[in-house]
Short mmCIF file of the C-alpha atoms (twelve columns), coordinates in Angstrom:
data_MODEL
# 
_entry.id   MODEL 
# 
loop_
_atom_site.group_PDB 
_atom_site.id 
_atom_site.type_symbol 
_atom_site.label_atom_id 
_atom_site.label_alt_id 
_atom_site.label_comp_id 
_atom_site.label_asym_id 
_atom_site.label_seq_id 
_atom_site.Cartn_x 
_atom_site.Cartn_y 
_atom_site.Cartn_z 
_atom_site.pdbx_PDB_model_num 
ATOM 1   C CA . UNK A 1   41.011 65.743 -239.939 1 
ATOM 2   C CA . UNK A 2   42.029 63.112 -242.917 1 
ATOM 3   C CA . UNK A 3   40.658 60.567 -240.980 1 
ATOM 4   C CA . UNK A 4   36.944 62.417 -240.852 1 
ATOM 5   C CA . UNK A 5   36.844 62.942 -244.686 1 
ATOM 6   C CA . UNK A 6   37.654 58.837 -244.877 1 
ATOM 7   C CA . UNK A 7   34.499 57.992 -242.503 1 
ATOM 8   C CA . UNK A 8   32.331 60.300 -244.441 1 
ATOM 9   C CA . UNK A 9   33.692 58.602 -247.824 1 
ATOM 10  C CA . UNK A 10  33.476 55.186 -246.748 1 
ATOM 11  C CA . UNK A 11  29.805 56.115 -245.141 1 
ATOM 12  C CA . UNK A 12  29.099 57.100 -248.683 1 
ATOM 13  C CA . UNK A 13  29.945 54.179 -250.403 1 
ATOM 14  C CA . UNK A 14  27.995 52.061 -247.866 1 
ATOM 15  C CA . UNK A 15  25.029 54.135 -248.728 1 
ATOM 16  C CA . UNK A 16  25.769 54.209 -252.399 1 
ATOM 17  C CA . UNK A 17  26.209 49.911 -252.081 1 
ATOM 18  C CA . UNK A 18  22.993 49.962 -250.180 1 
ATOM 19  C CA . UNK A 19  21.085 51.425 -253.014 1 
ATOM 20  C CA . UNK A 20  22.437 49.360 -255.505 1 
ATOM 21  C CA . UNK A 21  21.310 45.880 -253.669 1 
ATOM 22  C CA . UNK A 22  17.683 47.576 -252.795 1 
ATOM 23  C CA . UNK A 23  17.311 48.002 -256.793 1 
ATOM 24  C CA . UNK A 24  14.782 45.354 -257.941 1 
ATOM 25  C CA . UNK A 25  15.917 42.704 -260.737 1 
ATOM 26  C CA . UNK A 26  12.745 44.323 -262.981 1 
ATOM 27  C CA . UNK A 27  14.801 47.607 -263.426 1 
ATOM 28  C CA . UNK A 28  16.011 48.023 -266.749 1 
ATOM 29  C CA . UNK A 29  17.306 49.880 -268.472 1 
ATOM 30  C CA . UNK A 30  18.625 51.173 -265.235 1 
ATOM 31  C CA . UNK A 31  20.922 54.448 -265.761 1 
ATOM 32  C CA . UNK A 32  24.082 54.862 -264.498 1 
ATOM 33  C CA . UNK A 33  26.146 57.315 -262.562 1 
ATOM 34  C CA . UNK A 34  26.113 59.878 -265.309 1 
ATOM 35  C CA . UNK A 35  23.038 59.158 -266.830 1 
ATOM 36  C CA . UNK A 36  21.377 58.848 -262.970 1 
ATOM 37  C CA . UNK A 37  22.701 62.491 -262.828 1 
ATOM 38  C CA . UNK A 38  21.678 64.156 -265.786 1 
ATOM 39  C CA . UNK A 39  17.812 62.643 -265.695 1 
ATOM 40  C CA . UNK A 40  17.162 64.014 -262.272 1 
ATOM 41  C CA . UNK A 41  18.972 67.264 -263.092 1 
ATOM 42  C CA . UNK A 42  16.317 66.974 -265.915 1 
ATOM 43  C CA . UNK A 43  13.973 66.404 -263.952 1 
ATOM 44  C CA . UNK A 44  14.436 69.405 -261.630 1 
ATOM 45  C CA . UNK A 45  14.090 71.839 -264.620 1 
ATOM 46  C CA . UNK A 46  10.826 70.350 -265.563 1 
ATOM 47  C CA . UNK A 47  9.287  70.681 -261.583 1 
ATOM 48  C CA . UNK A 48  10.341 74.432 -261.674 1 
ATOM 49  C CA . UNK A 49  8.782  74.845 -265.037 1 
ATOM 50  C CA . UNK A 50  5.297  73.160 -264.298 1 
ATOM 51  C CA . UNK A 51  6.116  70.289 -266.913 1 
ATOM 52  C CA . UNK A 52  6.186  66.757 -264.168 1 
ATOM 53  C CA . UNK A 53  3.660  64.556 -263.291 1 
ATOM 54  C CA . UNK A 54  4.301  62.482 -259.831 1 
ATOM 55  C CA . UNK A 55  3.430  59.117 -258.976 1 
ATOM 56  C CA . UNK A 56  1.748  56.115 -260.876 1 
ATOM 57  C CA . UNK A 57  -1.604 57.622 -260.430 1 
ATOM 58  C CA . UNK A 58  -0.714 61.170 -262.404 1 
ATOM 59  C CA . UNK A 59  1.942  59.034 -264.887 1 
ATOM 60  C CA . UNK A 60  -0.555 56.349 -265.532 1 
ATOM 61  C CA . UNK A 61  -3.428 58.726 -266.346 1 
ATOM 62  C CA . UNK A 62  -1.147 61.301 -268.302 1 
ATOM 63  C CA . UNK A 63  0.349  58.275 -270.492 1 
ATOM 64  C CA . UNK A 64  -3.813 56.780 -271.317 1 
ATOM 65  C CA . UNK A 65  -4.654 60.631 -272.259 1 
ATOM 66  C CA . UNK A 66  -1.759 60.626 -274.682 1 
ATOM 67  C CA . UNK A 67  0.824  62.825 -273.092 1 
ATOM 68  C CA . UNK A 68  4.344  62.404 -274.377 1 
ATOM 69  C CA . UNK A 69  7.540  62.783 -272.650 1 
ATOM 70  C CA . UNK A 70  10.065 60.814 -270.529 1 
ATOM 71  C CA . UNK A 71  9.312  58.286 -267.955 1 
ATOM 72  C CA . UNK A 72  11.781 58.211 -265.108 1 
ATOM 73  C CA . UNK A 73  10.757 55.188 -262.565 1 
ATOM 74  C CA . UNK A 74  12.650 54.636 -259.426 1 
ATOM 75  C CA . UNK A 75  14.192 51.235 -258.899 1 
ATOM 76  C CA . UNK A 76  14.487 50.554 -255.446 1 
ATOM 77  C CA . UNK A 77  10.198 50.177 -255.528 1 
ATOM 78  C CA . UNK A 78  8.737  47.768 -253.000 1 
ATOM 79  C CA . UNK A 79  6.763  45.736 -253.312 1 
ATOM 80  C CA . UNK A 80  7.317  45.910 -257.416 1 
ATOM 81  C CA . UNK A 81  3.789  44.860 -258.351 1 
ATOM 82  C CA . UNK A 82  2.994  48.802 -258.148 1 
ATOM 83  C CA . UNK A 83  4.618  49.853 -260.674 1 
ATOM 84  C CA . UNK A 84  5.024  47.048 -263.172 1 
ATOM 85  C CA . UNK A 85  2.328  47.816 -265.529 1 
ATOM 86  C CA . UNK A 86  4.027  51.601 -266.226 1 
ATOM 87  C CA . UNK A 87  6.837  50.373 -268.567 1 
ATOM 88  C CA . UNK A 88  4.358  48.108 -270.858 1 
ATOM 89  C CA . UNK A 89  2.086  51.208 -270.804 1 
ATOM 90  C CA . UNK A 90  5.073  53.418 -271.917 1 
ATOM 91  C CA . UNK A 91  6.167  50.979 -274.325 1 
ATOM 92  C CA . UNK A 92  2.502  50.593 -275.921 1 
ATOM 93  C CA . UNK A 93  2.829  54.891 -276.680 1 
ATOM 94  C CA . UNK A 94  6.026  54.894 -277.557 1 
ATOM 95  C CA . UNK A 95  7.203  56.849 -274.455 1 
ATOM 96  C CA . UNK A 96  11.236 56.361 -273.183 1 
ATOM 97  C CA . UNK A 97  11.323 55.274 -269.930 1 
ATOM 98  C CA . UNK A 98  14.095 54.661 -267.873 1 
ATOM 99  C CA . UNK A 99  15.125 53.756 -264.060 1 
ATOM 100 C CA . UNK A 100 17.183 55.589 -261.250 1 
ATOM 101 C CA . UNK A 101 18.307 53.999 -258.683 1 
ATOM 102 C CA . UNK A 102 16.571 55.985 -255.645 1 
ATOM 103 C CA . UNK A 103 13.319 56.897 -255.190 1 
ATOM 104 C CA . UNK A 104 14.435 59.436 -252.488 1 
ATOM 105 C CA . UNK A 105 16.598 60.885 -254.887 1 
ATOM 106 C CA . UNK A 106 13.693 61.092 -257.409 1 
ATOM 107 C CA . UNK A 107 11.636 62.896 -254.803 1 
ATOM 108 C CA . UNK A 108 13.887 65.292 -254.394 1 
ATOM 109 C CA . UNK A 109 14.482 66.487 -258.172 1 
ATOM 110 C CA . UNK A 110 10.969 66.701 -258.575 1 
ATOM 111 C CA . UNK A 111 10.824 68.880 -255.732 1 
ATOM 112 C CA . UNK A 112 8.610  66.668 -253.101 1 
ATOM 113 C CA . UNK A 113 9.311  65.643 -249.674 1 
ATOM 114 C CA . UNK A 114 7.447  62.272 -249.706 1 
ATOM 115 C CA . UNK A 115 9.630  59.464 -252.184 1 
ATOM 116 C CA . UNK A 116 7.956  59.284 -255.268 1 
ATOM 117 C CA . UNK A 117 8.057  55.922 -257.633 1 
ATOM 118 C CA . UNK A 118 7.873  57.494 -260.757 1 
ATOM 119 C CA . UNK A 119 7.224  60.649 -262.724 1 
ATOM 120 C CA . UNK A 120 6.294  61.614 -266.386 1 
ATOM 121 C CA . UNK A 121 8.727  64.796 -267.685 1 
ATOM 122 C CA . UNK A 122 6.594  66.384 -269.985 1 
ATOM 123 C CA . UNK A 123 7.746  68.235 -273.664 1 
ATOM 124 C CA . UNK A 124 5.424  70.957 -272.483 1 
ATOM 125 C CA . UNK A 125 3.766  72.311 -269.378 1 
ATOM 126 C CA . UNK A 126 -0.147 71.421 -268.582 1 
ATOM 127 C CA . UNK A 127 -1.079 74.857 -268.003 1 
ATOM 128 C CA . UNK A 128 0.564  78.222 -269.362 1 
ATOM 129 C CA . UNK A 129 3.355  78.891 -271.905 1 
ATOM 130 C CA . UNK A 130 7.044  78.467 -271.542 1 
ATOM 131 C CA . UNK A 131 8.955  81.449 -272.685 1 
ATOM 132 C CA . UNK A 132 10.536 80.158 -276.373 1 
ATOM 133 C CA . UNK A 133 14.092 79.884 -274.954 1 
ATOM 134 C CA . UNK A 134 12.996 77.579 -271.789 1 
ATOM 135 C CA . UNK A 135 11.056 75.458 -274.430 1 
ATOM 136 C CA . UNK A 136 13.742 75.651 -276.357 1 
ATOM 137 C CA . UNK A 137 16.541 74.647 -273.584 1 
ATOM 138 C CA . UNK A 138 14.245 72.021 -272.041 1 
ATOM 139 C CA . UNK A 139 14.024 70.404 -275.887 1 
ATOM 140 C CA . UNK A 140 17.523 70.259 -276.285 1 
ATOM 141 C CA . UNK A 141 17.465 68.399 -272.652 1 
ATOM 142 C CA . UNK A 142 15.162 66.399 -273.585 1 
ATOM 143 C CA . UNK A 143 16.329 65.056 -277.140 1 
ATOM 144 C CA . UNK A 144 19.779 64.574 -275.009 1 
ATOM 145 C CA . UNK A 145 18.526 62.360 -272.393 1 
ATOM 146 C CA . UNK A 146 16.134 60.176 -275.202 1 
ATOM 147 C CA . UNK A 147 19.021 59.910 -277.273 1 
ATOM 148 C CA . UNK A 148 21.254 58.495 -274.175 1 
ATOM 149 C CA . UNK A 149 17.896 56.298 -273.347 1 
ATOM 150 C CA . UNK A 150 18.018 54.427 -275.995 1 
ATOM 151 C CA . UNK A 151 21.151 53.868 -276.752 1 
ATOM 152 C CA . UNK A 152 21.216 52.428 -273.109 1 
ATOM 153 C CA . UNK A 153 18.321 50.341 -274.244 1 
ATOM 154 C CA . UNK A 154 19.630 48.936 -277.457 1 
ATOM 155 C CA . UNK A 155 23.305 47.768 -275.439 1 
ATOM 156 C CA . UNK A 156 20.645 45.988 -272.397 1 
ATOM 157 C CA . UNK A 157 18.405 44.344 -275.579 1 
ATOM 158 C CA . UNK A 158 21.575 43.293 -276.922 1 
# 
């Protein structure tokens, strides 16, 4: 029965090493374990509160209308030419962006079946109100992750 748990660990670690080479050299800041963890726990909350845009199409036209929130991009995109206008875009309105390793894993969070390359967590949800404690909660989320963003941005710039 040991021997079962080791198969499924060392299967785990193959997938987890297979991810890591698939991620393209473009992707940084690219968040780690913990950071990886707490974005797409992020951006779960935001699909089951109405506040996520999916895909470049959606992200791209949400960023030129001058929506504000957090970019998350997968990193593992090929080919890479399809998303590598989205970080000069969110740079250019001031919107954090940062990369997960998995666009599977992405999917998933944002509660689609189909991988999704990136998605725009917005501070507020396109149609309806947010009770004042979600708003509130999802904030606080929010401020956490941007603050963790960039401080994983300034130690890559530096």
């Amino acid at each position: 029965m040991g021997s079962d748990s080791e198969a499924e660990k060392s299967q785990q670690k193959e997938k987890e090493r297979k991810k890591m080479l698939a991620i393209s050299p473009i992707a940084k800041p690219l968040a780690g374990k913990k950071l990886s963890k707490k974005t797409l726990k992020f951006v779960r909350k935001a699909a089951e509160h109405k506040c996520l845009k999916r895909g470049v199409k959606e992200v791209v036209k949400s960023i030129r209308r001058g929506h504000k929130g957090l970019c998350v991009i997968a990193g593992n995109i090929s080919p890479i030419d399809v998303i590598t206008h989205v970080p000069i875009l969110c740079e250019e309105a001031d919107i954090p962006y940062v990369y997960v390793p998995s666009k599977e894993d992405l999917a998933t969070a944002g509660s689609t079946k189909r991988p999704t390359c990136c998605v725009l967590v917005l501070t507020k949800p396109t149609k309806g109100e947010l009770s004042p404690e979600e708003q509130e909660k999802l904030k606080a989320d929010y401020s956490h992750i941007v603050e963790d963003v960039s401080e994983l941005t300034s130690s890559v710039l530096s």
